[in-house]
PATOR-910420 format. One record per residue: residue in one letter; z, x, y of N, C-alpha, C in turn. Coordinates in steps of 0.2 Angstrom, whole numbers, padded with zeros to 4 digits, always signed. Example, Ala and Ser with C-alpha at 12.3 -4.5 7.8 and 13.67 -1.06 7.14 Angstrom:
2
A+0039+0066-0028+0039+0062-0022+0039+0066-0016/S+0035+0064-0011+0036+0068-0005+0039+0064+0000/
//
This chain:
328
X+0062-0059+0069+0062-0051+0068+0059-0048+0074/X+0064-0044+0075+0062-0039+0083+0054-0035+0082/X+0052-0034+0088+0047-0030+0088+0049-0023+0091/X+0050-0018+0085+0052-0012+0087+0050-0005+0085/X+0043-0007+0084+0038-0001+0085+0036+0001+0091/X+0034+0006+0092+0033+0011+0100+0029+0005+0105/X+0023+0004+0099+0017+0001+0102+0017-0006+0103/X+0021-0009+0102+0025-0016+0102+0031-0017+0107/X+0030-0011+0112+0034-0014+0119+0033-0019+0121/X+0026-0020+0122+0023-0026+0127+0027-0033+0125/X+0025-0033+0119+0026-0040+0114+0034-0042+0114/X+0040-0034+0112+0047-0034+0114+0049-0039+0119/X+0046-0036+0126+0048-0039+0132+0045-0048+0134/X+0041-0047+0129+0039-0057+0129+0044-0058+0125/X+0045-0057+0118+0049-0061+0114+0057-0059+0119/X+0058-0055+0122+0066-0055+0125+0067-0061+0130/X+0061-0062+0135+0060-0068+0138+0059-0075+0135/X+0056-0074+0127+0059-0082+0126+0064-0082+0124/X+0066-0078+0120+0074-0079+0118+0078-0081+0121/X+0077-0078+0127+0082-0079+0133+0081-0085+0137/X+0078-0091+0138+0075-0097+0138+0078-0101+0133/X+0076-0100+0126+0079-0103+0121+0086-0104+0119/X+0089-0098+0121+0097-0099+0122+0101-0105+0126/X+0094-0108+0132+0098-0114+0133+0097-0120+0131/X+0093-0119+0125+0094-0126+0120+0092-0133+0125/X+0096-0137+0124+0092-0143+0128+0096-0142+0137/X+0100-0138+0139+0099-0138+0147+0091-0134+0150/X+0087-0134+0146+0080-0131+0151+0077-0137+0155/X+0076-0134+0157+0074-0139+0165+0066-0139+0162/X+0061-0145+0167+0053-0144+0164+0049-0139+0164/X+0051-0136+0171+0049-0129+0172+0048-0124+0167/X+0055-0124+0168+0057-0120+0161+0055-0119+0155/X+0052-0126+0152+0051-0129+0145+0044-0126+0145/X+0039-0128+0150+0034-0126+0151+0032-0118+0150/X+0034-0116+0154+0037-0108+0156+0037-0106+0147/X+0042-0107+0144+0045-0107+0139+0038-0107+0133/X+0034-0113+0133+0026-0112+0129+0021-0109+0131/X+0023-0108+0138+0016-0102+0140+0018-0095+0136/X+0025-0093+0137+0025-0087+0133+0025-0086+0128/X+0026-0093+0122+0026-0091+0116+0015-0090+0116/X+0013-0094+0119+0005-0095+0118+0003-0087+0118/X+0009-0083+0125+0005-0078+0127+0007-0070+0121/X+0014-0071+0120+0013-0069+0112+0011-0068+0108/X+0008-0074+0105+0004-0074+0102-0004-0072+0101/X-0006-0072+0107-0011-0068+0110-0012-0062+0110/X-0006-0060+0113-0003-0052+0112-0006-0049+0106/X-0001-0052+0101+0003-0050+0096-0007-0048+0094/X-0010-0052+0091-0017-0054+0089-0021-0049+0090/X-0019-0047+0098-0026-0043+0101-0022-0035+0099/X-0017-0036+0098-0013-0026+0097-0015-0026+0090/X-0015-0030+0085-0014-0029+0078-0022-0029+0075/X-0025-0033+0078-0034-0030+0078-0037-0025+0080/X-0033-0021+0082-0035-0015+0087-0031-0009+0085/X-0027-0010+0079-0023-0003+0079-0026+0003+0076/X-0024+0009+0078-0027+0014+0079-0024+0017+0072/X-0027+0024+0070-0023+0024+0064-0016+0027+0063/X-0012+0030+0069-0006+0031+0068-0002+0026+0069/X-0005+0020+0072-0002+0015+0074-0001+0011+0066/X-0007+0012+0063-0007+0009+0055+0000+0011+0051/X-0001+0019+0052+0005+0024+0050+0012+0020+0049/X+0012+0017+0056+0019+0016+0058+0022+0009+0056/X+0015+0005+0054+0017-0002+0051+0017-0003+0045/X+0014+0002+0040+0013+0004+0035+0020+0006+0031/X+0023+0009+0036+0031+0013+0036+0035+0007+0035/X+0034+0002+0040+0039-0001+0044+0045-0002+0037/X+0052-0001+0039+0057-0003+0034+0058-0010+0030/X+0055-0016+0033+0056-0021+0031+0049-0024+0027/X+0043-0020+0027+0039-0021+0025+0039-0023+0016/X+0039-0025+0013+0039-0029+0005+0036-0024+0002/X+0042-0021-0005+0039-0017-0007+0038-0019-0015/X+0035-0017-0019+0035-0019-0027+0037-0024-0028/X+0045-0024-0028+0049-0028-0033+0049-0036-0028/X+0050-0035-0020+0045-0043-0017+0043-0045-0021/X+0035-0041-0021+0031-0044-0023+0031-0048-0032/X+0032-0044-0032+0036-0048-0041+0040-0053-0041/X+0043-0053-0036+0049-0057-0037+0045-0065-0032/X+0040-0064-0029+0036-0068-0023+0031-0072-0030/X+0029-0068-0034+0020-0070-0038+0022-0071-0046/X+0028-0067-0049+0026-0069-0054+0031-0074-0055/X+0026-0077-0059+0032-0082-0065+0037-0080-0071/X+0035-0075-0071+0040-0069-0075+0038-0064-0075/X+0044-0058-0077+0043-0052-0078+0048-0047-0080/X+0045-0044-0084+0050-0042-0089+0049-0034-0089/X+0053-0032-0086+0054-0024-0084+0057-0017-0090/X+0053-0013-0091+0052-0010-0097+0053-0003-0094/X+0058+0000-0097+0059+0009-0094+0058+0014-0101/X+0059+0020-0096+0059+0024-0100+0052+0028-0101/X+0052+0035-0103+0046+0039-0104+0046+0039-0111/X+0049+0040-0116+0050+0042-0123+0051+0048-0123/X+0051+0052-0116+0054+0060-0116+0058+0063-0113/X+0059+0059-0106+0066+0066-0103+0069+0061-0101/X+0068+0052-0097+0071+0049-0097+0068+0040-0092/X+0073+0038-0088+0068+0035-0085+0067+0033-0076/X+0062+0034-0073+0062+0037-0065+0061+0029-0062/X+0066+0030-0058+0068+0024-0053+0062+0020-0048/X+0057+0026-0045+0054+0025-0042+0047+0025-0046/X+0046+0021-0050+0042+0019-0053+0043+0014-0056/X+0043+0007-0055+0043-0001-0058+0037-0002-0063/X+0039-0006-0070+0031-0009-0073+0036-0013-0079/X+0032-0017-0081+0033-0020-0086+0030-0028-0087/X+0029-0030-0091+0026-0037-0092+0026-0043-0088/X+0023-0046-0084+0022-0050-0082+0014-0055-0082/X+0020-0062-0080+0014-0067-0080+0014-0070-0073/X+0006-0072-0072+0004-0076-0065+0001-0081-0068/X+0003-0087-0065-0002-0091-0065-0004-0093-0074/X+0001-0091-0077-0002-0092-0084-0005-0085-0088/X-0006-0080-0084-0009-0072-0083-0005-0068-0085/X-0006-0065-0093-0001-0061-0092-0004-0054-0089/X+0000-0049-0087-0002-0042-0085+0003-0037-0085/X+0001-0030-0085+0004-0025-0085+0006-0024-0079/X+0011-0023-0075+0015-0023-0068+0017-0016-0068/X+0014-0010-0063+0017-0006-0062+0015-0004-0055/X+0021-0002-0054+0021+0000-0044+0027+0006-0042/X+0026+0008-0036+0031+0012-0030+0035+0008-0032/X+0041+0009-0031+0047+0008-0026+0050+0010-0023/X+0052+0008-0017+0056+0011-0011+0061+0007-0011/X+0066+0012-0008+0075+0009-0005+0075+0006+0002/X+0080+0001+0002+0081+0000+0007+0088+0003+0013/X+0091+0004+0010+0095+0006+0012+0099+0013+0009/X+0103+0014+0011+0104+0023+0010+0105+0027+0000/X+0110+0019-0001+0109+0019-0008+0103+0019-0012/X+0099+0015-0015+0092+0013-0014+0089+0018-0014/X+0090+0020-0008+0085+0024-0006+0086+0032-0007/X+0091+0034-0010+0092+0038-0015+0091+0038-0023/X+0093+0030-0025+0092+0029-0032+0085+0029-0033/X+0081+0027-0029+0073+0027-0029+0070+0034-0027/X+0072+0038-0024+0070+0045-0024+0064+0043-0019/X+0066+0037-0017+0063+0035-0010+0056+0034-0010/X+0053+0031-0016+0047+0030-0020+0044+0035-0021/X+0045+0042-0022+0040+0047-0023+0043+0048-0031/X+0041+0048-0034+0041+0047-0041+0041+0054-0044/X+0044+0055-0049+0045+0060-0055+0040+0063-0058/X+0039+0067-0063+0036+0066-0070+0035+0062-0074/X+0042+0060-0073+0044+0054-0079+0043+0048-0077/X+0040+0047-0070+0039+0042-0070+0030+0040-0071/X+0026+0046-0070+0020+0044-0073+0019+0044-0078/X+0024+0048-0081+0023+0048-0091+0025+0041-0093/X+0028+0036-0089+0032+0031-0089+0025+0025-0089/X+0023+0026-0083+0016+0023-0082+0010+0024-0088/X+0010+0029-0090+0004+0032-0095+0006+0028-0101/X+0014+0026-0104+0015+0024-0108+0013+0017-0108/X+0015+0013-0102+0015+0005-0100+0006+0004-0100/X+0005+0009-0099-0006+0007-0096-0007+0008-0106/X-0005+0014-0108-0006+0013-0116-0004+0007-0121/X+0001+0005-0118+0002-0002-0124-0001-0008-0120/X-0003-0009-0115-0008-0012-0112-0012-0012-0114/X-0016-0006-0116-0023-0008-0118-0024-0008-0126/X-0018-0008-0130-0017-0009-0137-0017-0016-0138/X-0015-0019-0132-0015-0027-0134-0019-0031-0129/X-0023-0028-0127-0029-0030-0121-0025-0035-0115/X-0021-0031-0112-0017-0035-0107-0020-0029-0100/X-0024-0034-0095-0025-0029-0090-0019-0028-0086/X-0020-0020-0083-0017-0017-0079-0018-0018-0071/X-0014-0021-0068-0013-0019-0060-0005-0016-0059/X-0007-0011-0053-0003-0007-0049-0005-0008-0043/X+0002-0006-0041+0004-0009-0033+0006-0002-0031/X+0003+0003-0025+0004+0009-0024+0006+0010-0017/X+0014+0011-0015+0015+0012-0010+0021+0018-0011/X+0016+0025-0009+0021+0031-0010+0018+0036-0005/X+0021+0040-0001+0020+0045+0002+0018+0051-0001/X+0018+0052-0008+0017+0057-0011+0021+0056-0017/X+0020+0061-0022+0023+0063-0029+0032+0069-0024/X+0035+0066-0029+0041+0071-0028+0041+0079-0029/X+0042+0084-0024+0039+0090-0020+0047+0095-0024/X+0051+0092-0028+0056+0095-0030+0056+0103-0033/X+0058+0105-0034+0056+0111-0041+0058+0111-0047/X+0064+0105-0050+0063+0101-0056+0060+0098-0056/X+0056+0095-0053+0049+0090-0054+0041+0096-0057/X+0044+0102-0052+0036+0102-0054+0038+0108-0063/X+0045+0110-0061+0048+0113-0069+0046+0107-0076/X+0047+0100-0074+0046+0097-0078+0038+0094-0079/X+0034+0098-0075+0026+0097-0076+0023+0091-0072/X+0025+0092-0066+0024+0085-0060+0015+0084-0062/X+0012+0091-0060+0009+0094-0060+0004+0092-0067/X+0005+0091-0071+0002+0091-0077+0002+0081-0079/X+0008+0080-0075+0010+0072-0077+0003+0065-0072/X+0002+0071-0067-0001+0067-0062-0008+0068-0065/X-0010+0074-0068-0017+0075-0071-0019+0069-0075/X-0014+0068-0081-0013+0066-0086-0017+0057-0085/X-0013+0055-0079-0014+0049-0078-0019+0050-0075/X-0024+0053-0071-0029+0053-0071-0034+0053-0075/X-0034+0057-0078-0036+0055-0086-0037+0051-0091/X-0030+0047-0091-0031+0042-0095-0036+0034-0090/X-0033+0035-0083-0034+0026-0081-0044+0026-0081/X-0049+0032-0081-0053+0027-0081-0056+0027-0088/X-0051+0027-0094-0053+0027-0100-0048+0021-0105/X-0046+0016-0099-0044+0013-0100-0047+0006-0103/X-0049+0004-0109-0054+0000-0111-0052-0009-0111/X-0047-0008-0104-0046-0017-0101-0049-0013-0094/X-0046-0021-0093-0047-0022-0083-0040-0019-0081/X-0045-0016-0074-0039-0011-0072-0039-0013-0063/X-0034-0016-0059-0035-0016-0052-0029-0011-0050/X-0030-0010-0043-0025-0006-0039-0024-0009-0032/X-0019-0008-0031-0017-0014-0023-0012-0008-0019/X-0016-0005-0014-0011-0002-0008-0007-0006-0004/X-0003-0007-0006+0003-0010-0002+0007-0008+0004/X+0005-0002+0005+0009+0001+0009+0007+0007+0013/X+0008+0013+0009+0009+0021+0009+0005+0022+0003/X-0002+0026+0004-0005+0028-0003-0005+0035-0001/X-0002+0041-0003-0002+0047+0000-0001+0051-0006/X-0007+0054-0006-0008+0063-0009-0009+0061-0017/X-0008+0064-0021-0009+0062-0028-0004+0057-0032/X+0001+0057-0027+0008+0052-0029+0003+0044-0031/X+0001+0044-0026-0002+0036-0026-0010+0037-0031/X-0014+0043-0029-0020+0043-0034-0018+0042-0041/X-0014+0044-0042-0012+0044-0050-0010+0038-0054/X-0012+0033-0050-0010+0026-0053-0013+0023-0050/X-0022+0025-0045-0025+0019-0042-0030+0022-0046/X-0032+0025-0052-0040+0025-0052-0044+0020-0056/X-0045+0014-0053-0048+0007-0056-0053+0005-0056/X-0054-0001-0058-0061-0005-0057-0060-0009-0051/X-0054-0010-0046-0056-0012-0041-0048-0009-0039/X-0050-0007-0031-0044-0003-0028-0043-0008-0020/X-0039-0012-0021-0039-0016-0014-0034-0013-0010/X-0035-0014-0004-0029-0013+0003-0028-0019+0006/X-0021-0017+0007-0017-0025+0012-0019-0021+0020/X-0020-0025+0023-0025-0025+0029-0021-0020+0034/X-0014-0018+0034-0009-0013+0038-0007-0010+0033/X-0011-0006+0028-0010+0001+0024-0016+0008+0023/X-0012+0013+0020-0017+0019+0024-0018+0021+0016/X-0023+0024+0014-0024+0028+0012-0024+0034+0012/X-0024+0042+0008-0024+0048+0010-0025+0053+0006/X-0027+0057+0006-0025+0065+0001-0019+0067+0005/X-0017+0065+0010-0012+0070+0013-0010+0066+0017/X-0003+0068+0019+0000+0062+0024-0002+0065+0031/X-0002+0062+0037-0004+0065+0043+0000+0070+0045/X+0007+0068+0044+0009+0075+0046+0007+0082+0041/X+0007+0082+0036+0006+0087+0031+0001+0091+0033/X-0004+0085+0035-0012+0088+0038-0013+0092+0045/X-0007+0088+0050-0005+0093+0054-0003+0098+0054/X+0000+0099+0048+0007+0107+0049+0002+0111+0045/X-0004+0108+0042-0011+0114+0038-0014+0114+0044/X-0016+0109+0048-0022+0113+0053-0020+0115+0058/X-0014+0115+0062-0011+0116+0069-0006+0119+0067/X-0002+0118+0062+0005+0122+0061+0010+0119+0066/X+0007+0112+0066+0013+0107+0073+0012+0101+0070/X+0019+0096+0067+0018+0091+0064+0017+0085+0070/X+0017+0087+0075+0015+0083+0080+0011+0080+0083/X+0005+0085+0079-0001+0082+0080-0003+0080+0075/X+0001+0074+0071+0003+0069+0065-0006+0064+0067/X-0003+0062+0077-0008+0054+0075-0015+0058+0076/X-0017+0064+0079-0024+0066+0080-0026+0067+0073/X-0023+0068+0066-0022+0071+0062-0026+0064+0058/X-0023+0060+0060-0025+0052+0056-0030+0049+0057/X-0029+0050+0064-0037+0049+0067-0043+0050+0064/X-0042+0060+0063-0048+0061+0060-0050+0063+0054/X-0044+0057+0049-0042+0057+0043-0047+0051+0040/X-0048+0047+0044-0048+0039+0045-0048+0035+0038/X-0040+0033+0039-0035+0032+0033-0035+0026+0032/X-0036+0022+0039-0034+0015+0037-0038+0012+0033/X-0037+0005+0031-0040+0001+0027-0047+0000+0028/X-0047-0001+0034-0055-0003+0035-0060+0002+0036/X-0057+0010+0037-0061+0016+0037-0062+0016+0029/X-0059+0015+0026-0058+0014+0017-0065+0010+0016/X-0064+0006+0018-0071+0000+0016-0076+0001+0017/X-0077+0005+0024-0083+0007+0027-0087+0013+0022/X-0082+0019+0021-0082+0023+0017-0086+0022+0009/X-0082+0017+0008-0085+0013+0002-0080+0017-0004/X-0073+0020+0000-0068+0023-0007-0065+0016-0010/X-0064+0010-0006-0059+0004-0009-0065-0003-0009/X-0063-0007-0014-0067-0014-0015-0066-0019-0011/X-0060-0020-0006-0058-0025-0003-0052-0024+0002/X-0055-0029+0008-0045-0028+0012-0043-0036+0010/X-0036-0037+0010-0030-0041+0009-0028-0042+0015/X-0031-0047+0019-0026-0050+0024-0018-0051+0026/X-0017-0048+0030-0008-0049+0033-0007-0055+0037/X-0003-0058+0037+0000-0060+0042+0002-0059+0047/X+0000-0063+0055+0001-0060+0061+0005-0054+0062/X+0006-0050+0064+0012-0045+0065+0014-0042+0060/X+0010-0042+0053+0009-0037+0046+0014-0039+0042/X+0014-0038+0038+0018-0039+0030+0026-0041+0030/X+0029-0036+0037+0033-0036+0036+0036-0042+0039/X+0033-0046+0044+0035-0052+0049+0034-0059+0042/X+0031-0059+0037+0032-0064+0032+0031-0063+0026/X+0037-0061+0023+0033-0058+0016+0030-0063+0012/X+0032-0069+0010+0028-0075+0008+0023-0076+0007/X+0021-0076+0015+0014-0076+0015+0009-0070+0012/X+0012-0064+0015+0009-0058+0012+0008-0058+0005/X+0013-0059+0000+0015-0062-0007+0008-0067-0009/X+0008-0073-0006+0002-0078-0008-0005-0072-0003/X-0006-0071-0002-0010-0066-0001-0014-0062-0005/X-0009-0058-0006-0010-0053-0013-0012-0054-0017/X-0007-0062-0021-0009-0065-0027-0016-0069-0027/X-0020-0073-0021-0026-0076-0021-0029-0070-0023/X-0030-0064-0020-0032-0059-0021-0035-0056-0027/X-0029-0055-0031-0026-0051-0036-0030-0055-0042/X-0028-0062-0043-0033-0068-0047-0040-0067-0046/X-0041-0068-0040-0051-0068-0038-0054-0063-0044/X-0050-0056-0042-0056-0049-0044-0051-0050-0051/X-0046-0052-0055-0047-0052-0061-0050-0055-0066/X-0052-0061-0063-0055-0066-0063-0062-0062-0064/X-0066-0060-0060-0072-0056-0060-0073-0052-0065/X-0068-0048-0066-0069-0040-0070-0067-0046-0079/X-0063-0051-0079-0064-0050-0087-0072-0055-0089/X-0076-0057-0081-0081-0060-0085-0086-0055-0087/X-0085-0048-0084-0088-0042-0087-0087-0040-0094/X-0095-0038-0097-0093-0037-0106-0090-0029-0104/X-0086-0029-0109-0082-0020-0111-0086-0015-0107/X-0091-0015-0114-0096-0008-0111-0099-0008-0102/X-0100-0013-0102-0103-0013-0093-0098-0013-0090/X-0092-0015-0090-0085-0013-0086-0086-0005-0086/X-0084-0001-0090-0083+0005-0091-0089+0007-0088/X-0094+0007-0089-0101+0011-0085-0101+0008-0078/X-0098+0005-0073-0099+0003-0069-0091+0005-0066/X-0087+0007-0069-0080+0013-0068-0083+0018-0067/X-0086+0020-0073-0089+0028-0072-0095+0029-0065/X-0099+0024-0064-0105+0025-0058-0099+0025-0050/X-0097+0021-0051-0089+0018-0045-0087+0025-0044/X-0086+0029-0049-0079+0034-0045-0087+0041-0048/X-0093+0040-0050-0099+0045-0049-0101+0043-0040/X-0101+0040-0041-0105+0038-0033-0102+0038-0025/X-0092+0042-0029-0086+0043-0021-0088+0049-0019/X-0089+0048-0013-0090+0056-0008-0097+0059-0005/X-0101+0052-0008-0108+0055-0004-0104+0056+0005/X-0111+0061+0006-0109+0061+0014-0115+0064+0017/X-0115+0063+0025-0120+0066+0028-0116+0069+0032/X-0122+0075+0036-0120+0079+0041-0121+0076+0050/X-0115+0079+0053-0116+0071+0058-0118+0078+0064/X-0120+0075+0071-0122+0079+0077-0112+0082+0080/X-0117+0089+0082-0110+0092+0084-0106+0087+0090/X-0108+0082+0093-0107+0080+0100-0101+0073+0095/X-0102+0069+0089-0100+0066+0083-0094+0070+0080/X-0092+0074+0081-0089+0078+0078-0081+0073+0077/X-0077+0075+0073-0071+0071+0073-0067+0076+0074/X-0059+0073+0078-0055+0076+0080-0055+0085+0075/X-0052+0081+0068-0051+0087+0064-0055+0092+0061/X-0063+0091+0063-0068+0097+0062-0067+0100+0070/X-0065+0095+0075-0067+0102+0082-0060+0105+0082/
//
């Protein structure tokens, strides 16, 4: 797979030199052959020292990347079945919202996530992951027979936002998003949430508020996508990546912050370079904390839901010279 993010010229221009080496198969001379392992050695090196070190728009852009594993992957990667369940019982059923029964590992669970298209088609029938009304009403229905037969909830959240339509917000986008906010931390199973991708604006909050909210190690979190945040403070969507920076979206600003439970390791050059891998990733993951949460008794789940999301947003006042890009 090319490397063809901005930030990823360096690594382009290695991988085009072994390709080009490799093309001649067994005529390489020893020189050559040599030549040939120092650049992959050096690659790798590369690739290691760029991806430990990305900044947050650089996050943005792997996070985005087109090839990156979206929901249906990952179901298709972890479970041993799964059986895909539509429909809101009121206006009809939205694309870009995936759920339905699944089992891991012997585990059965309630499976609901984003999805994004990949291609033109796709990516029109999916409404490009930003989702409906109908489709959190669709969510709200899957997390309620869920907890009627004590089957935990996980969500996999990878959306730019809630859909910005004016049939969306005519049919109560606005009321849909609340709705599910209200119901997930009164949910009386185990509830996880896995940012996969793209967690942006209320699209994504509306289906993460859990007892444990993980990120894959090249995903962002947000209230607002960076450009949006741009075009409110500057009125210039250009200044997207200063926007991120002082948004601090990534996973590990997440952690620090203490908004998320855990990062999810990627494979070298992020998700999209092995989905597999990524896939068995998720899954050791996914297993460990629900493993945790069901050795928890009911009531103490729930009061340790309620203290989790009482205890988001402490903060201190920082020296003007600390200041972040987006306060100066």
């Amino acid at each position: 797979m090319a490397y063809d993010l901005e930030f990823e010229k360096p690594l382009a221009e290695l991988e085009k030199k072994i390709h080009s080496l490799q093309r001649k198969g067994d005529r390489l001379k020893p020189e050559e052959f040599t030549q040939l392992q120092l650049l992959e050695s050096e690659l790798l090196k590369r690739t290691e020292e760029i991806y430990s070190n990305l900044n947050a728009w650089q996050t943005v852009q792997v996070a985005r990347h087109k090839n990156r594993p979206y929901t249906l992957d990952y179901i298709k990667l972890i479970c041993d079945d799964f059986f895909e369940l539509h429909g809101d019982r009121t206006f009809g059923d939205d694309h870009a919202i995936v759920g339905g029964l699944a089992t891991i590992d012997g585990q059965t669970l309630m499976l609901i996530g984003h999805q994004k298209g990949r291609d033109m088609k796709e990516m029109q029938y999916r409404n490009l992951g930003m989702p409906h009304p109908e489709g959190y009403r669709k969510a709200q229905r899957l997390m309620r027979h869920a907890a009627k037969f004590h089957i935990p909830v996980v969500t996999l959240v990878d959306a730019s936002g809630a859909s910005p339509a004016l049939v969306d917000e005519e049919r109560g986008q606005a009321e849909a998003i609340a709705s599910c906010l209200y119901l997930m931390p009164r949910l009386r199973i185990p509830t996880i949430s896995i940012v996969i991708g793209e967690g942006g604006s209320g699209g994504a909050l509306a289906i993460s508020v859990a007892d444990r909210i993980l990120m894959l190690e090249h995903s962002y979190y947000t209230i607002a996508a960076p450009e949006a945040a741009a075009d409110i403070l500057w009125r210039d969507r250009a200044q997207a990546p200063l926007a991120a920076e002082g948004q601090r979206i990534r996973a590990r600003d997440m952690l620090e912050l203490g908004i998320i439970d855990g990062l999810i390791a990627e494979p070298l050059g992020g998700a999209h370079r092995n989905h597999r891998l990524a896939a068995e990733s998720l899954k050791q993951a996914l297993l460990q904390h629900l493993e945790e949460l069901k050795r928890i008794p009911l009531d103490e789940l729930l009061e340790q839901r309620y203290q989790k999301y009482r205890n988001i947003g402490h903060f201190e006042s920082a020296p003007a010279q600390e200041t972040s890009p987006i306060q100066a």
